[in-house]
C-alpha positions, 0 to 999 in steps of 0.5 A: 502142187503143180499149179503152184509151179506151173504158175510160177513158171509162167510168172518168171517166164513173163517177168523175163520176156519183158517186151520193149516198147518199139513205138517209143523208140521210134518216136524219137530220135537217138544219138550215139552214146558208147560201145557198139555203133551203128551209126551216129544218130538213128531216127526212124522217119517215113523214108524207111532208111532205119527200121526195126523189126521184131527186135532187130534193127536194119539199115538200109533193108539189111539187118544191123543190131539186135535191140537189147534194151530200153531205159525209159527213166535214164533216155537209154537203148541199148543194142548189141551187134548180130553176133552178141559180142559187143553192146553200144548205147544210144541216147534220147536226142529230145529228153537230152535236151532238156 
């Protein structure tokens, strides 16, 4: 009985610490949509002015947002500010446009 629980421990804890895929995020470029802004656009190039990580996302070296989620099939990355009161969204610029 408490391999059954512990095993389906483990599979709700693995279900809900789904991680996001920061290389995605960073292949692309990403433009304001709603809510919580940062900034208009948010591209991760070699000049290192945006940068993730873990799951934080810094400005300039200072830490900004916390990245909150990421819909592949809908173009979306959700943050939300440090403190977790507000939630803005950031589109794909290249599936947008298409």
């Amino acid at each position: 009985m408490k391999a059954i629980i512990f095993g389906v421990g483990i599979f709700l804890f693995c279900s809900c610490n789904s991680s996001i895929d920061v290389e995605y995020i960073k292949s692309t470029g990403w433009s304001y949509s709603e809510g919580y802004r940062v900034t208009d656009f948010l591209t991760f190039d070699k000049t290192g002015y945006y940068t993730i990580k873990n799951d934080t996302l810094f400005v300039d070296g200072r830490p900004r947002a916390l990245i909150a989620g990421l819909n592949k099939k809908k173009y979306d990355l959700t943050i939300k500010s440090l403190d977790g009161g507000k939630e803005g969204h950031y589109m794909d610029e290249k599936e947008m446009q298409h």
